[in-house]
N, C-alpha and C positions, 0 to 999 in steps of 0.2 A: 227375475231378480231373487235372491236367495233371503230364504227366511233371517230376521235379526238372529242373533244369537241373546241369550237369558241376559248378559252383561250389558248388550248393546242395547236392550230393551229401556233395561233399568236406568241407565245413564241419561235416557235420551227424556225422562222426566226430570231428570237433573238440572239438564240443560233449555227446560223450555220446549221440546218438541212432544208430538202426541207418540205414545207408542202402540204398537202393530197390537200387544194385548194388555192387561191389565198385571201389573207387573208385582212380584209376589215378595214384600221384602220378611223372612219370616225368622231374622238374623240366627241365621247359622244353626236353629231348633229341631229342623227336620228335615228330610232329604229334600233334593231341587232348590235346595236357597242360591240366590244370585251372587252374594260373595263370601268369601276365609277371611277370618282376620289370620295376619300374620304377627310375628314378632319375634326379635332378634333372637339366635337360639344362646348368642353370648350371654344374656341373660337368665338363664333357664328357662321352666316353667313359666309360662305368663298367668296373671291374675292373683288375688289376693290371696283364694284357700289352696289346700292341699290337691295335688294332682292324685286322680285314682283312675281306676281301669274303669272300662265302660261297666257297667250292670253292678259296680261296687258302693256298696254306700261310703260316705265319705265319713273322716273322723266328725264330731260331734263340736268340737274345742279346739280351735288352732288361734295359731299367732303371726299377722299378717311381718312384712319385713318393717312395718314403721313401727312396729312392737305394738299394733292393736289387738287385744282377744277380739276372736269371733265366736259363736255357737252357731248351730245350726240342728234344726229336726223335721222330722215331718210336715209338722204344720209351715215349715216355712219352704218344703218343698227342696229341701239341704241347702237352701242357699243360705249363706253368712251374714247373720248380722251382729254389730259390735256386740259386746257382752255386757247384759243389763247390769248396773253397778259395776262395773270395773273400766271406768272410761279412765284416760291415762293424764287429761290435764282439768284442773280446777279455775285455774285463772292465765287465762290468755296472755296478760303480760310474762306471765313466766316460760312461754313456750320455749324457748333456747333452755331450759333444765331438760326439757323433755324432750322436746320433737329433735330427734337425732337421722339426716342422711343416711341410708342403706349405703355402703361401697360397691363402688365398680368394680367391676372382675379387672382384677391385673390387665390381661389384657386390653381391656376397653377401648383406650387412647394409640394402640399399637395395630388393633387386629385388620387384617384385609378385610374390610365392610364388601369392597364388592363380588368377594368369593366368598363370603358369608350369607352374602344374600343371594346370590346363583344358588347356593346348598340351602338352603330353605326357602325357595318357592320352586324348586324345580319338580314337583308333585301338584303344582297346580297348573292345570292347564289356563294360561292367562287371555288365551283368545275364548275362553267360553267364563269366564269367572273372574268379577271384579275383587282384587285385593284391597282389603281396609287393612288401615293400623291404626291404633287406639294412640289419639290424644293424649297421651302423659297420664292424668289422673281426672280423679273428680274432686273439684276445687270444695266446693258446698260440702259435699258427703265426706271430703276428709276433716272437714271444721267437726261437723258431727261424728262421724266416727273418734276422735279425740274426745270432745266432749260431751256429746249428748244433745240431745235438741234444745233441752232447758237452757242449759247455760251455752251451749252453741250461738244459738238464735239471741240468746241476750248478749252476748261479745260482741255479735255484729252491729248492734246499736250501743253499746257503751265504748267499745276500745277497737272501731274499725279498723285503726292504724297495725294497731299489734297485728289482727286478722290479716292485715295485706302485707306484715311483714312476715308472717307465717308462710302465708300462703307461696309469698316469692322465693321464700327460701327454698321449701317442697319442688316448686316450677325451678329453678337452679338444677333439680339432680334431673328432672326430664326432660325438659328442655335438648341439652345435648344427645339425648336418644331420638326425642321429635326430627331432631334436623338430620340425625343419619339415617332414619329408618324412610326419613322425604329426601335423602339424596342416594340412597342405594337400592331399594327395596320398591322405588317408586309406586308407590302403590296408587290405585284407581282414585280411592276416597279416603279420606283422612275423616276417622270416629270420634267426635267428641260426647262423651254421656257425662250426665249432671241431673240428677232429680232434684229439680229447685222449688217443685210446688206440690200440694195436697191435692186428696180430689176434686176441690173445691177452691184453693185459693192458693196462691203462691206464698212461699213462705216468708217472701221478704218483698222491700218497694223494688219499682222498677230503677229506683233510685240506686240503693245498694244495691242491684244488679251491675247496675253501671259502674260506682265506686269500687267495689271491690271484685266483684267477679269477670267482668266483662275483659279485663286487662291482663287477669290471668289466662280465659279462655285465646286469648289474641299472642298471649307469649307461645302460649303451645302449637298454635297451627299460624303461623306469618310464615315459615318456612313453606306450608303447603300452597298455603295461600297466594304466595310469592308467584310458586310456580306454574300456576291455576289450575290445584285440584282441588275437586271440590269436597264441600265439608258436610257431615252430617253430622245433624246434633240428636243424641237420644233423650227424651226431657220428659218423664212421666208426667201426669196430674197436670189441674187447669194451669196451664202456664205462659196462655195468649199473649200475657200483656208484655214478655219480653221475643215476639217472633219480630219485631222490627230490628231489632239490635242482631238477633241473631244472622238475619238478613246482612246487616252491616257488616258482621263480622267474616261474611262469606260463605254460610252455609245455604245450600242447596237443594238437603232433604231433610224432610224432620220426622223423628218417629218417635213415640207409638203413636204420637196426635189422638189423645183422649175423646170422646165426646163429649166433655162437660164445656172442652174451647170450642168456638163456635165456628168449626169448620168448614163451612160452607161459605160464610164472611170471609174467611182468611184467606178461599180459591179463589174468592169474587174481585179481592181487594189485588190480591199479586198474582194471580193470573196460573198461567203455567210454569212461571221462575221461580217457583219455590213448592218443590213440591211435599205433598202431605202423605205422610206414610200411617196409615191408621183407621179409624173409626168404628172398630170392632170392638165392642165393650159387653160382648156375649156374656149372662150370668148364669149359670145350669140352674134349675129349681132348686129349693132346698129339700123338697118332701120325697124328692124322687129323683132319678134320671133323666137327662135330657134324652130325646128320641132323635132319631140320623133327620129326621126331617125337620124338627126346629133347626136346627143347627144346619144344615143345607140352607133351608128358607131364612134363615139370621144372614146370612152368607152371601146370599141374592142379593138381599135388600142393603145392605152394606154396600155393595159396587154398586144397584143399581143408586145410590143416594147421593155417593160422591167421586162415582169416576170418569160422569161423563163432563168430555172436555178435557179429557187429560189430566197431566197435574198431581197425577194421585197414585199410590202402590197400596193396596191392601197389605195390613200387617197387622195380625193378630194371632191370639192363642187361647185358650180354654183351662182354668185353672180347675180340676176337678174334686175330688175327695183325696184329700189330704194323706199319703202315703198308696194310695192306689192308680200302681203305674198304667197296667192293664186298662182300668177305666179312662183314664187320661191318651193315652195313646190312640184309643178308641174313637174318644172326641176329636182329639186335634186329627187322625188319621181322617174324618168326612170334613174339618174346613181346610185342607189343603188341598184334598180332593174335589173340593166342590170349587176351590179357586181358581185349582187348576182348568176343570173344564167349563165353569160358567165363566171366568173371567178373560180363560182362554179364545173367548171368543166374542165377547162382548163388542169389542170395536167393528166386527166383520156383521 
């Protein structure tokens, strides 16, 4: 019988069965990841900041297409966040001054979707590599990217209403991308990401999860849903108290899965149907260097805590000194390494 394939491995925690090794989900970070995101090329560029060549730094200051400033530096590793004091809305009932639709490309409503999508996936070999497409947006993080956590976080408790009429408006321009990128492009997993909680606690009840987000998350993937692909939700920080609902909603795997949720409760309570992508919360010293063998032996001890039984993908990564790519490559270069060949064969 012929070895699984990397896709077939990954999936098959999706669905409930055990797989042949301990499956590496290390989203698209570093070579051997198990899938690509796609996305339509009638759009251009995918994602918020500026596209750059590999080994380039990125501009410093951009402007997302909902008209949010980002920055970005070093210490944040160039990734983009809104820009301190220049958030674009004050008060939520007035969102329609401000929050303005991006347009569609002329073509949009016209274009061959499915010679569209033949010419951009035809570089990925789909028998060895699961295709995700990204969920629309992030419902939470665009409240906050607008406003700011301050008055973010107080909108959802003073003027819910405006927030879900916000928010539907936003799911209005996605939506129609969700449902052609699930009828042409068919991809393996459908991505939903949303960072809705702290290290420590989630930012809101389980209640307003329900009320206002949970209906957004359901308008964007019913289409995939529909067709039973499965979903994966990526959800930083302790964020246990909404893995039922997310369950509900049809998601299948979940990443990074923190360890401050108490993950081994969540394998014990749902089994193999829901699997946990995560438990890797490696922190380098601060006086010194990590050495190849904490970081092997962190690496061990991680699969050997939460993989047996299935159920589970190791997923993690190493945030090192702050503009030091060298060092950082270094580390992550022995825990992919070490995943590869410890977890490579942990089940056998």
């Amino acid at each position: 019988m012929a070895a699984l394939t990397q896709k077939e491995n990954y999936l098959r925690i999706g669905y409930g069965k055990m797989p042949e090794w301990v499956p590496n989900w290390n989203m698209g970070m570093f070579p051997g990841g198990v899938a690509l995101m796609v996305s339509p090329s009638i759009l251009g560029p995918a994602g918020p900041g500026p596209q750059v060549e590999p080994g380039q730094t990125p501009p410093r200051e951009w402007v997302d297409q909902w008209g949010v400033p980002y920055v970005a530096n070093e210490e944040t590793g160039f990734a983009g966040l809104p820009k301190p004091g220049a958030f674009l809305l004050k008060d939520v009932t007035e969102w329609e001054k401000v929050v303005k639709a991006p347009k569609y490309p002329d073509e949009f409503f016209t274009a061959d979707w499915e010679a569209m999508a033949k010419k951009d996936l035809e570089k990925i070999d789909r028998t060895q590599t699961n295709v995700l497409a990204m969920a629309g947006f992030m419902p939470f993080q665009q409240v906050i990217a607008f406003m700011g956590f301050t008055e973010g976080l107080c909108a959802l408790m003073e003027e819910p209403e405006a927030v879900k009429d916000m928010l539907n408006y936003i799911a209005d321009y996605y939506v129609p991308i969700c449902e052609r990128v699930v009828e042409y492009y068919k991809p393996d997993i459908v991505y939903l990401l949303d960072d809705t909680a702290s290290k420590d606690y989630p930012f809101f009840s389980v209640e307003v999860y329900r009320d206002i987000f949970k209906p957004i998350y359901k308008r964007l993937t019913q289409k995939a849903v529909d067709r039973g692909i499965p979903l994966q939700f990526h959800n930083c920080g302790c964020c246990e108290e909404f893995v039922p609902d997310m369950i509900d909603l049809g998601v299948h795997f979940w990443d990074p899965a923190q360890t401050k949720n108490d993950l081994l409760g969540i394998k014990e309570k749902y089994g193999k149907n829901f699997a946990v992508c995560g438990g890797f919360d490696f922190v380098p010293p601060a006086d010194r260097e990590a050495t190849e063998e904490e970081v092997r032996e962190y690496v061990r001890g991680v699969i050997d805590k939460y993989a047996p039984g299935g159920g589970y993908a190791f997923c993690g990564g190493i945030l090192g000194k702050a503009g030091d790519m060298e060092l950082n490559m270094k580390l992550n270069g022995w825990v992919q390494d070490e995943v590869t060949k410890y977890g490579g064969a942990f089940y056998k």
